[in-house]
Biopython code that builds the backbone (N, CA, C, O; Angstrom):
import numpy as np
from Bio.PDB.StructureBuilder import StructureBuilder

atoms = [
    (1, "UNK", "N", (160.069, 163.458, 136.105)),
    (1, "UNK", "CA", (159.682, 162.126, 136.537)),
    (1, "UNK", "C", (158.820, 161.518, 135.436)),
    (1, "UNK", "O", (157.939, 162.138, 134.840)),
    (2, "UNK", "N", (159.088, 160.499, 135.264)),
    (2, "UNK", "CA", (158.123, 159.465, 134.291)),
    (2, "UNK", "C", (157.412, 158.463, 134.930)),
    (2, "UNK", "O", (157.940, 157.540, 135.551)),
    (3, "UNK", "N", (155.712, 158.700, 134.728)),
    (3, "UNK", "CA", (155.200, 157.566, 135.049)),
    (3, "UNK", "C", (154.390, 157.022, 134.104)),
    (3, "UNK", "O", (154.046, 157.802, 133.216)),
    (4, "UNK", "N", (153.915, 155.707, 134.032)),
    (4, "UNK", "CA", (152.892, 154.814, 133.340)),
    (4, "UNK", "C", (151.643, 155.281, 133.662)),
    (4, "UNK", "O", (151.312, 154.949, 134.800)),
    (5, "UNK", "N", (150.542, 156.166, 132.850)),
    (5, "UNK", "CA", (149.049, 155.910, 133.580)),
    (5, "UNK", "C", (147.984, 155.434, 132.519)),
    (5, "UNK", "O", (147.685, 155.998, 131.467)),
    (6, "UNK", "N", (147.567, 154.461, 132.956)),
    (6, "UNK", "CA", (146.255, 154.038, 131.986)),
    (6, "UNK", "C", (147.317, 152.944, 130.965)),
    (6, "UNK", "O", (146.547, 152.297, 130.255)),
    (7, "UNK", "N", (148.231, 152.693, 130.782)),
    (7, "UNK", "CA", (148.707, 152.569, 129.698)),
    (7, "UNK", "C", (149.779, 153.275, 129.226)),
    (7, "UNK", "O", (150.831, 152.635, 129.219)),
    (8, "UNK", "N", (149.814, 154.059, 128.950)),
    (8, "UNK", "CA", (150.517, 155.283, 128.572)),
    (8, "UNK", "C", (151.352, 155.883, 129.185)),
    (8, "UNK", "O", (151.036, 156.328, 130.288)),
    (9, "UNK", "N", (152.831, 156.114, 128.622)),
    (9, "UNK", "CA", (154.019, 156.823, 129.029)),
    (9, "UNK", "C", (153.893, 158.406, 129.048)),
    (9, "UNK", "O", (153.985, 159.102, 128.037)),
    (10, "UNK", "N", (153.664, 158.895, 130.368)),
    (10, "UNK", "CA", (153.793, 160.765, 130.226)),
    (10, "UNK", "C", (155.442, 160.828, 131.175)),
    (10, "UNK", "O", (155.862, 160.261, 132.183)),
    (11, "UNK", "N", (155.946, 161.730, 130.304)),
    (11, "UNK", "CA", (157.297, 161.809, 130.574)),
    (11, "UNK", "C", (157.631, 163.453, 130.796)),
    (11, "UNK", "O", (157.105, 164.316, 130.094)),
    (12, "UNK", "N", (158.813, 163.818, 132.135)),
    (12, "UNK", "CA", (158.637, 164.943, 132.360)),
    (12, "UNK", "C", (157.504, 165.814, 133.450)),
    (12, "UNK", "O", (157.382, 167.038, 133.468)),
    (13, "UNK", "N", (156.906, 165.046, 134.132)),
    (13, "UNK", "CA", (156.206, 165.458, 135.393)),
    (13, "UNK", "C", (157.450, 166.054, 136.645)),
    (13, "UNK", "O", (158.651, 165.910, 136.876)),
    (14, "UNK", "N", (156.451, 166.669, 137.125)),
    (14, "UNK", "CA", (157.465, 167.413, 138.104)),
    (14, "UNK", "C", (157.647, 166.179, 139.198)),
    (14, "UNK", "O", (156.738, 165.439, 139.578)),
    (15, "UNK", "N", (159.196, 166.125, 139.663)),
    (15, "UNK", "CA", (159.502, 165.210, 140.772)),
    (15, "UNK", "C", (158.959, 165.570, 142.198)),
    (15, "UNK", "O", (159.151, 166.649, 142.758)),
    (16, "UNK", "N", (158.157, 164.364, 142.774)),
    (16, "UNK", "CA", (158.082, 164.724, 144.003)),
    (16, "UNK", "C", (156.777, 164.943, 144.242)),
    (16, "UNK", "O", (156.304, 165.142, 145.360)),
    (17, "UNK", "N", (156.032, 164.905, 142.979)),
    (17, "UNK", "CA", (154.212, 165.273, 143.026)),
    (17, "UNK", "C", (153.608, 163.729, 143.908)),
    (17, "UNK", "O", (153.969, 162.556, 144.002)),
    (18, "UNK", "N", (152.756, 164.395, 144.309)),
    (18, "UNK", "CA", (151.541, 163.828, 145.609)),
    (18, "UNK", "C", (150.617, 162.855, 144.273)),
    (18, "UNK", "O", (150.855, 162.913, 143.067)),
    (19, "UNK", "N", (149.746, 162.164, 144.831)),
    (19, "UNK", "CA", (148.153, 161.734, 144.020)),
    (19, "UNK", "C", (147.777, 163.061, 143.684)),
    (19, "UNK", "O", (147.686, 163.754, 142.671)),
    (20, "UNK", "N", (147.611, 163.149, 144.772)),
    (20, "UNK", "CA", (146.345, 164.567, 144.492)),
    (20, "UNK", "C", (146.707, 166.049, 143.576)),
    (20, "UNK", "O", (145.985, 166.809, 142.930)),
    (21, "UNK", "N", (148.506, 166.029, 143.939)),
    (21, "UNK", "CA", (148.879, 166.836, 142.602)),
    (21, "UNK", "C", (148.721, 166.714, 141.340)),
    (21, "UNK", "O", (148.415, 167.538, 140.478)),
    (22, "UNK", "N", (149.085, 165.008, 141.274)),
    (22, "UNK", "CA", (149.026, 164.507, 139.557)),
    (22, "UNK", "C", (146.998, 164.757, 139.524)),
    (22, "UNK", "O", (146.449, 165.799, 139.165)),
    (23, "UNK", "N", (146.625, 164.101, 139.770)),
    (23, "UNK", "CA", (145.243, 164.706, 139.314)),
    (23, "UNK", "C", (144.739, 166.097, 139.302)),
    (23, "UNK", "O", (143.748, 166.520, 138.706)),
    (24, "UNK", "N", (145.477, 166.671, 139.967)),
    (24, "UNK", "CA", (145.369, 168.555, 139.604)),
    (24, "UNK", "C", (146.119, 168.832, 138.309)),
    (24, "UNK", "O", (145.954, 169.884, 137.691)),
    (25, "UNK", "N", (146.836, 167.998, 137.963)),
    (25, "UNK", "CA", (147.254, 168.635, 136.745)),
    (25, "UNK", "C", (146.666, 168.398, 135.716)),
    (25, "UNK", "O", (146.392, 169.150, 134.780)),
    (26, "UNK", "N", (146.435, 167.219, 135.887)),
    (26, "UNK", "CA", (145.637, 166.170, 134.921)),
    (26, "UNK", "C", (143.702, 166.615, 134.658)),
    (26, "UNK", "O", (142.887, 166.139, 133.867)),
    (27, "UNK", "N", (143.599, 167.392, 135.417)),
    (27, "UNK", "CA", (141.889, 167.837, 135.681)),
    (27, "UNK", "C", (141.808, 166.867, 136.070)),
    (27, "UNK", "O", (141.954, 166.307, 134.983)),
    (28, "UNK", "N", (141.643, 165.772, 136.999)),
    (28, "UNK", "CA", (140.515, 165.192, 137.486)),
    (28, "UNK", "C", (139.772, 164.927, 138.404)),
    (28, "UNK", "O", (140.403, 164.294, 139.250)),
    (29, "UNK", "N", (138.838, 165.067, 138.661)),
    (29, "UNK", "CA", (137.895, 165.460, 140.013)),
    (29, "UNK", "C", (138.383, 164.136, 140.682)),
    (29, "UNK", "O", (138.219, 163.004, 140.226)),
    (30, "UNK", "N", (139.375, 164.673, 142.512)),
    (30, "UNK", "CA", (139.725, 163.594, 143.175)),
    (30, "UNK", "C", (138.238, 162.734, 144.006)),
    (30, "UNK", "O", (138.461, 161.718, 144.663)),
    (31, "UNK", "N", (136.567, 163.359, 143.853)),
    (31, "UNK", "CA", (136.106, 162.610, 144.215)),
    (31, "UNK", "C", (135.765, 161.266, 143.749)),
    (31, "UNK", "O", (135.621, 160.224, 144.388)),
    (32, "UNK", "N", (135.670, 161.503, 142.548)),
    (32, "UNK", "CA", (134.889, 160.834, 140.984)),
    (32, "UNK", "C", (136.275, 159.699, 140.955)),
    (32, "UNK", "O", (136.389, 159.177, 139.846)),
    (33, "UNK", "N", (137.160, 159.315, 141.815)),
    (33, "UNK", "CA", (138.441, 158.404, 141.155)),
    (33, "UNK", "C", (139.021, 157.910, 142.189)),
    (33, "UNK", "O", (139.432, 158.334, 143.269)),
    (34, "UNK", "N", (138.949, 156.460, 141.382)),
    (34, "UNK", "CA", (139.629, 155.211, 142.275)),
    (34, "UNK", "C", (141.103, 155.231, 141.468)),
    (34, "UNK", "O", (141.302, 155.168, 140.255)),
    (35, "UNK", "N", (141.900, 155.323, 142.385)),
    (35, "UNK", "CA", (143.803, 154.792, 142.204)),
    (35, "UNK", "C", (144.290, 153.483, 142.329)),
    (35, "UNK", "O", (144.064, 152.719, 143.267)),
    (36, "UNK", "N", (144.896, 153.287, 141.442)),
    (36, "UNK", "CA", (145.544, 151.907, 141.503)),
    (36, "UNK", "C", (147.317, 152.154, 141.335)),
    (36, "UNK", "O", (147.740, 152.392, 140.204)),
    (37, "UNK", "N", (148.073, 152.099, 142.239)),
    (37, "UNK", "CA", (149.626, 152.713, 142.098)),
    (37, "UNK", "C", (150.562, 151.060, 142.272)),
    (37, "UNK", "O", (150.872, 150.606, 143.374)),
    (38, "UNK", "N", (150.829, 150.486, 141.169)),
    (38, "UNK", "CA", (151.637, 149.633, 141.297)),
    (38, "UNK", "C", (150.944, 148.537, 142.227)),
    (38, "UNK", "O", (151.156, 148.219, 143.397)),
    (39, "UNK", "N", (149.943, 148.029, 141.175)),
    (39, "UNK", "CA", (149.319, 147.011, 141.534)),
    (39, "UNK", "C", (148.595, 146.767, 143.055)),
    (39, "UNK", "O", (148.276, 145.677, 143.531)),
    (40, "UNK", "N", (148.331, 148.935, 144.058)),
    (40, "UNK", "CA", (147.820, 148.792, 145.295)),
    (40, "UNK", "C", (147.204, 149.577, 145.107)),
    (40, "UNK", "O", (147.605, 150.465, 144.355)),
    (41, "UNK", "N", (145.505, 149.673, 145.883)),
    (41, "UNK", "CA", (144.735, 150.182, 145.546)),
    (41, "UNK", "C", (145.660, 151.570, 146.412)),
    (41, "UNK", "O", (146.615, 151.266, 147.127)),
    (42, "UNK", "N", (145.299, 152.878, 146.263)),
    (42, "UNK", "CA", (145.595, 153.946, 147.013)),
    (42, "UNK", "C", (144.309, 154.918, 147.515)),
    (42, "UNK", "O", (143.701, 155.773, 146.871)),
    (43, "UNK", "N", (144.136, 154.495, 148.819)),
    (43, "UNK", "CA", (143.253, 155.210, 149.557)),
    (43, "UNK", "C", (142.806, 157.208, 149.470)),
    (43, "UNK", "O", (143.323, 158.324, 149.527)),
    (44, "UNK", "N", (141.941, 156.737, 149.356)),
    (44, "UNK", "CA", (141.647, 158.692, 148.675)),
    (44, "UNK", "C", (142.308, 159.567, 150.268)),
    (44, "UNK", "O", (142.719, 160.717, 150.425)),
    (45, "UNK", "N", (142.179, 158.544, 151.126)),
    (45, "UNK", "CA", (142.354, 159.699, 152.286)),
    (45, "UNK", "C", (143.961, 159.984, 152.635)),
    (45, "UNK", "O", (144.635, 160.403, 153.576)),
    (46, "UNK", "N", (144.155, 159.450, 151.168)),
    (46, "UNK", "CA", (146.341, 159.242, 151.288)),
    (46, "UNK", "C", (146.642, 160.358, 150.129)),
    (46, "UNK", "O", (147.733, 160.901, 149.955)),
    (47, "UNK", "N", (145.643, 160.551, 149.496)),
    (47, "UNK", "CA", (145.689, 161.196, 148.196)),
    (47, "UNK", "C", (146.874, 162.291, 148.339)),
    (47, "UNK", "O", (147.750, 162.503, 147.501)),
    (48, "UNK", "N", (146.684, 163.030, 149.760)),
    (48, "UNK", "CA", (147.619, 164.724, 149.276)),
    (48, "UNK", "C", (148.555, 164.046, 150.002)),
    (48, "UNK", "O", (149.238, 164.930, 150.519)),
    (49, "UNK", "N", (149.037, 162.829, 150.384)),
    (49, "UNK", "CA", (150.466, 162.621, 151.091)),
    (49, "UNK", "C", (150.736, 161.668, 150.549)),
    (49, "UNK", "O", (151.743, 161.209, 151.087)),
    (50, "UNK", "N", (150.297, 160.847, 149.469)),
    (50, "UNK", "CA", (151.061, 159.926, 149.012)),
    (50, "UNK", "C", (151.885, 160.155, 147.506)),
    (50, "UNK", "O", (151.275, 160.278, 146.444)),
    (51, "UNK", "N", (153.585, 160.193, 147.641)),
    (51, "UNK", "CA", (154.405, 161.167, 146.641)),
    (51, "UNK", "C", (154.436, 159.959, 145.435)),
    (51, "UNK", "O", (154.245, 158.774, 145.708)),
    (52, "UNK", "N", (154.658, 160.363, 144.314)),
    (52, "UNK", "CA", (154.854, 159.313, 143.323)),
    (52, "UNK", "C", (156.220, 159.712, 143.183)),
    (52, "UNK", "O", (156.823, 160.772, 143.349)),
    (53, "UNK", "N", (156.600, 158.305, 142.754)),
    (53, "UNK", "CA", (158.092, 158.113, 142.097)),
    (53, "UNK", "C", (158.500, 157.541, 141.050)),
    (53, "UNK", "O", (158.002, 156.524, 140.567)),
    (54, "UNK", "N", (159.515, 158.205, 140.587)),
    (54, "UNK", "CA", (160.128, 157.582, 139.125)),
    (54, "UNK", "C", (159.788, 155.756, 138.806)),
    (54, "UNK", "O", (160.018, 154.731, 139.448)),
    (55, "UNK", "N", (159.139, 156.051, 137.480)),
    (55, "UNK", "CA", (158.755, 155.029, 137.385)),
    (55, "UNK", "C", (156.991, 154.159, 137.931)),
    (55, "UNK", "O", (156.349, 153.244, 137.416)),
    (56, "UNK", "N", (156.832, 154.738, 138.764)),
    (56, "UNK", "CA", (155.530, 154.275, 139.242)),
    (56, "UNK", "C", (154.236, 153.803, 138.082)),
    (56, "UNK", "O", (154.157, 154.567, 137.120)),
    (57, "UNK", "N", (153.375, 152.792, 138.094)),
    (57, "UNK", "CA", (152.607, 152.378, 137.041)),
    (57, "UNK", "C", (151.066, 152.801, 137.789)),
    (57, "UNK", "O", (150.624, 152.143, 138.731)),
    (58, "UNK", "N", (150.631, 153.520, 137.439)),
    (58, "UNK", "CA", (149.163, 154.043, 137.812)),
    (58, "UNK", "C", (148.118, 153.303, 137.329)),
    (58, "UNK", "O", (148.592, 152.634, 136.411)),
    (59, "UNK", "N", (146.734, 153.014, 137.472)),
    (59, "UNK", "CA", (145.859, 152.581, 136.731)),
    (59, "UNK", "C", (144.781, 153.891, 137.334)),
    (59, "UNK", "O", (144.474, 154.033, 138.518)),
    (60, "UNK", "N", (144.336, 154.745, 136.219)),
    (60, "UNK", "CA", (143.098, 155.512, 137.472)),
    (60, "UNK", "C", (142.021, 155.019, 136.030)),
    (60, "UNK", "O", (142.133, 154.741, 134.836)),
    (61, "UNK", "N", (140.609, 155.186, 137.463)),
    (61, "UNK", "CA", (139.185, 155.195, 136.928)),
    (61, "UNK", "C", (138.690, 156.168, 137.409)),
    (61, "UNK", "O", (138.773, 156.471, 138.600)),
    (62, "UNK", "N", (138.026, 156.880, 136.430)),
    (62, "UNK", "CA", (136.850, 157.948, 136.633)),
    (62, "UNK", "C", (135.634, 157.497, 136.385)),
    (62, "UNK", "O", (135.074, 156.955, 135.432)),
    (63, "UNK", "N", (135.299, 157.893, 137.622)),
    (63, "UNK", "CA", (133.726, 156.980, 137.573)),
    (63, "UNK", "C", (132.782, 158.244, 137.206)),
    (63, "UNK", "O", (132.839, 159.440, 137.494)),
    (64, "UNK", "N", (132.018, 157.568, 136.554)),
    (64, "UNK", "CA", (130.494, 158.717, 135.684)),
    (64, "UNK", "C", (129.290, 158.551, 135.853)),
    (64, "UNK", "O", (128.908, 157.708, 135.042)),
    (65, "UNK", "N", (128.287, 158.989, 136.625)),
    (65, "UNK", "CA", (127.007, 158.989, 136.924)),
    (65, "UNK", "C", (126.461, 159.622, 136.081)),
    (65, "UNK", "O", (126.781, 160.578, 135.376)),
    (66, "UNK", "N", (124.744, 158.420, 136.317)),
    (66, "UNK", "CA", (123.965, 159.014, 134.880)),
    (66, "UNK", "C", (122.681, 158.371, 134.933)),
    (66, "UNK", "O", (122.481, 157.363, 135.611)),
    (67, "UNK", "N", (122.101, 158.746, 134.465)),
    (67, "UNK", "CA", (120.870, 158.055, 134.495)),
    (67, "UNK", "C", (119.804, 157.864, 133.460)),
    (67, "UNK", "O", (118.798, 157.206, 133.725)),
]
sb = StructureBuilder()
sb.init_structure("model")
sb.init_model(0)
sb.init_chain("A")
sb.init_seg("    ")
for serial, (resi, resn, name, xyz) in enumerate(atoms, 1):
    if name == "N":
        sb.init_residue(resn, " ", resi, " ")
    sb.init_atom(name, np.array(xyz, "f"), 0.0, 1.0, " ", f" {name:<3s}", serial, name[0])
structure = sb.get_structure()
């Protein structure tokens, strides 16, 4: 599967992956991150049931605390 994230073409993801898979692969802590899947925000509490599909355009933010 190929999707758009940030910008950027990653090509070759496994078909059928969840949110919450692609950010397991990706390392990124699902608390620390807001989803944006084709111009809709995607609710964290959709994260392990919502599947991506060919083609899909992601925007993610990792948010960083600091002081």
């Amino acid at each position: 599967m190929n999707l758009t994230i940030n910008g950027e073409e990653h090509f070759d993801l496994p078909a059928g992956m969840t949110v919450a898979q692609l950010l397991e692969h990706l390392s990124l802590p699902p608390k620390k991150i807001a989803i944006e899947r084709n111009l809709e925000i995607v609710s964290k509490s959709t994260f392990e049931t919502t599947v991506l599909a060919e083609g899909d355009r992601l925007e993610i933010i990792h948010f960083i605390g600091g002081g």
